[in-house]
C-alpha positions in Angstrom: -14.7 -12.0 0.6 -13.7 -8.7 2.5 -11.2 -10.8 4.8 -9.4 -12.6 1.3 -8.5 -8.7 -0.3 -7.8 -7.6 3.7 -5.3 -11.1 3.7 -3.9 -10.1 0.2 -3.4 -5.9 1.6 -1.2 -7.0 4.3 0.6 -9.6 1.9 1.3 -6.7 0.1 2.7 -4.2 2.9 4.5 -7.6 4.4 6.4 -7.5 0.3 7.2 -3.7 1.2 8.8 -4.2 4.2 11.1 -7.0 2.8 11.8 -4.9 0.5 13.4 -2.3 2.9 16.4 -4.5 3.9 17.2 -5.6 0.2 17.1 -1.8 -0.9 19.9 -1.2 1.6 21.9 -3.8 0.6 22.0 -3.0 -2.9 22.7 0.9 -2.6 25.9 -0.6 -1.6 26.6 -1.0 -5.3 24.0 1.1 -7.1 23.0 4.9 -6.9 19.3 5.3 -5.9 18.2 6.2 -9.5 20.4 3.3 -10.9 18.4 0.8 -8.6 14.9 2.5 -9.6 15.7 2.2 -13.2 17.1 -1.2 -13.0 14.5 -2.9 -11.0 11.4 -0.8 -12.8 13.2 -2.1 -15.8 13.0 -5.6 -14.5 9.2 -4.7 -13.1 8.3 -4.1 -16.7 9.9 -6.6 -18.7 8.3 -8.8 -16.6 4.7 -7.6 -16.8 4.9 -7.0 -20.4 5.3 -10.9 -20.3 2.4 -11.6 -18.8 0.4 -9.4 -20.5 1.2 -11.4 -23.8 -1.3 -14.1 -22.6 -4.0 -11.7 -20.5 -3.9 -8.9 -22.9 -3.4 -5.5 -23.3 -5.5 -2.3 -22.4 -4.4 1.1 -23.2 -6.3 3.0 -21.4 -5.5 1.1 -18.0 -1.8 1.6 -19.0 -2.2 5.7 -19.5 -3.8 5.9 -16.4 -0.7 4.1 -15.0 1.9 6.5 -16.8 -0.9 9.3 -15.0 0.4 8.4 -11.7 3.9 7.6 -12.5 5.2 10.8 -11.1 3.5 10.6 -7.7 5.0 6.7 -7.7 8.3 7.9 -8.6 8.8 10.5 -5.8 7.0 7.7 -3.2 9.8 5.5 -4.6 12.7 7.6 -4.8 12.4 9.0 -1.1 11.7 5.6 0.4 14.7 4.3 -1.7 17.1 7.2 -0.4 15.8 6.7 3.7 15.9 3.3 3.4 19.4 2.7 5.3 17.6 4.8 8.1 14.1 5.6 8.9 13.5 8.6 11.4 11.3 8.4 14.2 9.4 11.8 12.6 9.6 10.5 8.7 7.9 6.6 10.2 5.4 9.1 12.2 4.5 11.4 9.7 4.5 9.3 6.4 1.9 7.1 8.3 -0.2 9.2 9.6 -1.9 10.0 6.0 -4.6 7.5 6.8 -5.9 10.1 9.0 -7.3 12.5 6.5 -8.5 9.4 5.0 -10.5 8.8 8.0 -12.0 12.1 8.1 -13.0 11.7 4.6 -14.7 8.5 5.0 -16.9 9.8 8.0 -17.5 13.3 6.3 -18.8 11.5 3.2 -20.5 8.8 5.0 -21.2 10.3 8.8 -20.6 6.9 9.7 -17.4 6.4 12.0 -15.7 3.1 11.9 -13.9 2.1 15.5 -11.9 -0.7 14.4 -10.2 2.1 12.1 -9.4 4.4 15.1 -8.5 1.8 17.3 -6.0 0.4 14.2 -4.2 3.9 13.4 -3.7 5.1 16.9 -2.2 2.0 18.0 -0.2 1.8 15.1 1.2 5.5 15.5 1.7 5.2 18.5 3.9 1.8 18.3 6.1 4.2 15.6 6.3 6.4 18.1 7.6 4.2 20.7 9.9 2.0 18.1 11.6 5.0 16.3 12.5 7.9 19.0 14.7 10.2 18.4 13.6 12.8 15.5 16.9 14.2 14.2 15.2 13.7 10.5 13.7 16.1 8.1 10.3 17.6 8.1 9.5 18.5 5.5 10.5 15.2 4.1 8.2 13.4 6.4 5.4 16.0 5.6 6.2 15.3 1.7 6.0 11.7 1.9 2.6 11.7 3.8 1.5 14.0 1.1 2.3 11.3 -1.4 0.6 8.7 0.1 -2.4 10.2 0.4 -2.3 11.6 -2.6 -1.7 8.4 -4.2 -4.2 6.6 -2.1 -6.8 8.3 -3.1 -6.0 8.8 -6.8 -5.8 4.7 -7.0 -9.2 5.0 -5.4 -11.1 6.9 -7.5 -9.7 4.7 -10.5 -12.0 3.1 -11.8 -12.7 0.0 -14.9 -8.7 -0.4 -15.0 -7.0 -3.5 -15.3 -4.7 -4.2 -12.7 -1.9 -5.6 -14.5 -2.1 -3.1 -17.3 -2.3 -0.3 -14.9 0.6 -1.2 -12.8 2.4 -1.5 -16.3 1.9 2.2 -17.6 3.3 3.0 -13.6 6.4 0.8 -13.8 6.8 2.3 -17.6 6.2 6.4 -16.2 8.5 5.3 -13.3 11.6 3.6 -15.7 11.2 6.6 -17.8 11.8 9.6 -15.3 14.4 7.2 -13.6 16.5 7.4 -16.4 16.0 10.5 -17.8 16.8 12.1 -13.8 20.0 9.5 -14.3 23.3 11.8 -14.5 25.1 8.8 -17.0 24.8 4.8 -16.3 26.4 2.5 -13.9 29.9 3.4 -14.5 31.3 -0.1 -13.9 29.5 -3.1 -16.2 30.6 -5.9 -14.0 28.6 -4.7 -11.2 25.6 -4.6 -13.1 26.4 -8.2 -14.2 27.5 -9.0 -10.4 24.8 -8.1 -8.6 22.0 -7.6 -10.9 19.9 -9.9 -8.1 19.1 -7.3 -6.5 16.8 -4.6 -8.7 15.1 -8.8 -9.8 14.3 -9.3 -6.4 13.0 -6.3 -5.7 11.0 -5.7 -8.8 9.1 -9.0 -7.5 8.8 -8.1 -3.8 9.0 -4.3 -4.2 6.9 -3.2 -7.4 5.4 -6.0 -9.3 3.1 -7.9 -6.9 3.0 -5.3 -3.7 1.7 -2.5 -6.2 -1.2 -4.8 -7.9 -2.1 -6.0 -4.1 -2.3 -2.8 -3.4 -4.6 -1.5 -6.3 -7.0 -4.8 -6.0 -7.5 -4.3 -2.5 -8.3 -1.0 -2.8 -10.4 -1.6 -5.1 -12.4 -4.2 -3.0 -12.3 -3.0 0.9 -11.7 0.6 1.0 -8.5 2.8 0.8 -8.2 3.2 4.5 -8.8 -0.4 5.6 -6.0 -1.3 2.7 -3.5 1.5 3.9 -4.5 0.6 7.8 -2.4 -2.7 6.8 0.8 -1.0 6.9 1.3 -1.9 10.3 2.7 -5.4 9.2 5.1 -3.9 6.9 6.3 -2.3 10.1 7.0 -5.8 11.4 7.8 -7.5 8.4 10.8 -4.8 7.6 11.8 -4.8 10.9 11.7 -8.7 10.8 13.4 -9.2 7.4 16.3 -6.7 8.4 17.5 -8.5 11.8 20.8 -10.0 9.8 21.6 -5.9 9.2 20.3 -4.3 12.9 18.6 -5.7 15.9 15.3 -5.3 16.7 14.2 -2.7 18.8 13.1 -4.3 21.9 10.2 -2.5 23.5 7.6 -4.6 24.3 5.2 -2.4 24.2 5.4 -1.2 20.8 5.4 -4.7 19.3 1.8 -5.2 21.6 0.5 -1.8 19.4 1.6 -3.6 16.4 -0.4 -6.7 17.4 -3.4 -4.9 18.1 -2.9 -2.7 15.0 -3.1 -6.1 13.1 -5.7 -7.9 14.6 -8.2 -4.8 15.1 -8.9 -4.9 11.2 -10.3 -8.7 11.7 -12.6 -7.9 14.3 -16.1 -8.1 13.1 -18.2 -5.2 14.7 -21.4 -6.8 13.5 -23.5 -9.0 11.0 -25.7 -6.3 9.2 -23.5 -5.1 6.2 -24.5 -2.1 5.1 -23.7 -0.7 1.4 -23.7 3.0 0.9 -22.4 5.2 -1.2 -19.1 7.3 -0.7 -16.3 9.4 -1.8 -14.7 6.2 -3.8 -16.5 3.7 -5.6 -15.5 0.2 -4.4 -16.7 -2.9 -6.7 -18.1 -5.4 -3.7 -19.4 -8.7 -6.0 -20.3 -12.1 -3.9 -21.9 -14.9 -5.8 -24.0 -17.8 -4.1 -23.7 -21.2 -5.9 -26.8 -23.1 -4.4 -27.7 -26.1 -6.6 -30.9 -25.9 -8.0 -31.9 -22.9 -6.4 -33.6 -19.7 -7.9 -30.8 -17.8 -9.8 -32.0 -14.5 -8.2 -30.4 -15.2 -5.0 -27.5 -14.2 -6.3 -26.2 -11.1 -5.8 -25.1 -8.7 -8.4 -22.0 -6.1 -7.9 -22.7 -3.5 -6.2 -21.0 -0.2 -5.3 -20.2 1.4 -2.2 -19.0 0.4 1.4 -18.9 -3.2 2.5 -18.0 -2.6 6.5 -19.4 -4.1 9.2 -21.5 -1.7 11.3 -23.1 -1.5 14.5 -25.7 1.2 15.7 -24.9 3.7 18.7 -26.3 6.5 19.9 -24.0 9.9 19.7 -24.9 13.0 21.2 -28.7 12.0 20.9 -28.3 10.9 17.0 -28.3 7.6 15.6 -25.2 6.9 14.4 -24.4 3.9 12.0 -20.6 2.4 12.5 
C-alpha cells in the first residue's frame, strides 16, 4: 500500500513540473494574478462539479479556505520565477524537507537513511544543475518557509475530505487572486484566445497535483511525500526542452536517479507503527476466503516505514 500513495506523490510532483513550462508560456498573454485567478477559477468550477455527485463537507472546505493564504503566496511566487529558476531559489525552496527530517527523528528518535540518502542527493543534483546564484534570498528563504509551513499544516489535518478540502483552497486562492488584481484582462479576445492555458493548468497544476499531494500525505508521511520532488525536477526540466535545453551534467541527472529510486528501497521487513508529530491513517485489509475475520487489520495511526536495527553510540537505535 505505502509504494501505491509513494507512486501517486511523485505523479503529483511529475504534474508540477509540467506545469512549469505551461506557466511560462502563458505569462506571455496574462499577468501573474490574471493566470492565478483564471486557472483557480477553472480549478474550482471544476471540483464543484464533482462534488455534485461525492458530496459536500463544510468543514473540509473551511479548512481549505484556512490554508488559502499560505497556497496563494506558494503559487504566486512559483508563478512569477517560473520563466527562470535560480540556482539559490531551486536550493533553498527544497531544502525545507530538512527541518522535516529533524522533526521526524526528534519526535520519533528513529532516523530513516533512505531519507538522508534521498535529500542530499537531491540538493546536491540542484546544486550542480542550477549554478549561478544571481537570485534573491530572501525569496528563496520565503518560499522554503512556505513549504514547510504548508507541509506540515496539511499534515496535521486531519478527517478532511480531499476533494472538499482542495475546494475551500482553490476558493481562498480565486478569492485573494482577484481581490490583489489591479482591473481584468484588458483585452477580451485574449481571454477567448488562449483561455487553454489557465484549463490546462488548473488540471495539471492545482486540481489533481494538490489532492495527490494531500492523500499522500496523509498515507506515508510528509517527508517521504515532499522527498518526491526530485521527479518534478526532471519532469519540468523534461517537459520544457521545446523552450531551453537541458542542462547536460551527467552527474546531476545520476543524483536525480538516486534521489528517485532511494524512496523504493526497502530497508527491511518488520514494519513498525509508532506514534509521531503527525497522525498518518495506515489501513490494509486481508481478503482470505473463509478465513477468521480477525486477521484483518484495522486502521491504525502512526508511522508505516520500514526499519532496521543499528547500534549508535552504544544505543539501540530503530531505523
Amino acid at each position: 500500500m505505502a509504494r501505491r500513495y509513494l507512486a501517486l506523490a511523485m505523479l503529483a510532483s511529475a504534474l508540477w513540473g509540467v506545469s512549469y513550462p505551461i506557466t511560462y508560456l502563458a505569462l506571455r498573454f496574462f499577468s501573474i494574478n490574471e493566470l492565478i485567478m483564471l486557472s483557480y477559477l477553472f480549478s474550482t468550477l471544476l471540483l464543484l462539479m464533482v462534488l455534485m455527485f461525492h458530496g459536500y463537507d463544510e468543514k473540509s472546505i473551511a479548512k481549505g479556505l484556512l490554508l488559502s493564504p499560505i497556497n496563494y503566496v506558494i503559487t504566486y511566487l512559483y508563478t512569477a520565477l517560473s520563466h527562470s529558476v535560480g540556482g539559490l531559489t531551486a536550493l533553498v525552496s527544497s531544502s525545507y524537507v530538512v527541518p522535516l527530517i529533524v522533526i521526524d527523528y526528534v519526535r520519533n528518535r528513529t532516523i530513516n537513511v533512505k531519507y538522508i540518502v534521498s535529500e542530499s542527493t537531491l540538493l546536491i543534483a540542484l546544486y550542480l544543475l542550477f549554478q549561478g546564484y544571481g537570485d534573491s534570498i530572501y525569496v528563496a528563504l520565503l518560499l522554503m518557509f512556505m513549504n514547510l509551513v504548508y507541509t506540515v499544516a496539511l499534515a496535521l489535518i486531519s478527517n478532511a475530505d480531499i476533494l472538499n478540502f482542495v475546494l475551500g483552497q482553490s476558493t481562498g486562492v480565486l478569492l485573494i487572486s482577484y481581490l490583489t488584481m489591479h482591473g481584468f484582462i484588458n483585452d477580451p479576445s485574449v481571454l477567448a484566445s488562449y483561455l487553454y492555458y489557465p484549463l490546462i493548468l488548473a488540471l495539471v497544476g492545482n486540481v489533481i497535483p494538490y489532492a495527490l499531494y494531500a492523500l499522500s500525505i496523509r498515507y506515508i508521511g510528509p517527508v517521504e511525500t515532499s522527498l518526491t520532488s526530485s521527479v518534478e525536477t526532471i519532469s519540468s526540466l523534461i517537459s520544457s526542452i521545446p523552450i531551453q535545453p537541458l542542462p547536460m551534467n551527467p552527474a546531476a541527472w545520476a543524483l536525480l536517479v538516486i534521489s528517485i529510486l532511494s524512496l523504493n528501497i526497502q530497508l527491511g521487513r518488520d514494519n513498525i507503527l509508532q506514534k509521531g508529530l503527525w497522525p498518518i491513517n495506515y489501513h490494509e485489509t486481508i481478503q482470505i476466503d473463509n478465513a477468521d475475520p480477525s486477521l484483518n487489520t484495522e486502521p491504525q495511526v502512526g508511522f508505516a516505514n520500514p526499519r532496521i536495527v543499528i547500534k549508535v553510540f552504544g544505543r539501540r537505535k530503530v531505523i
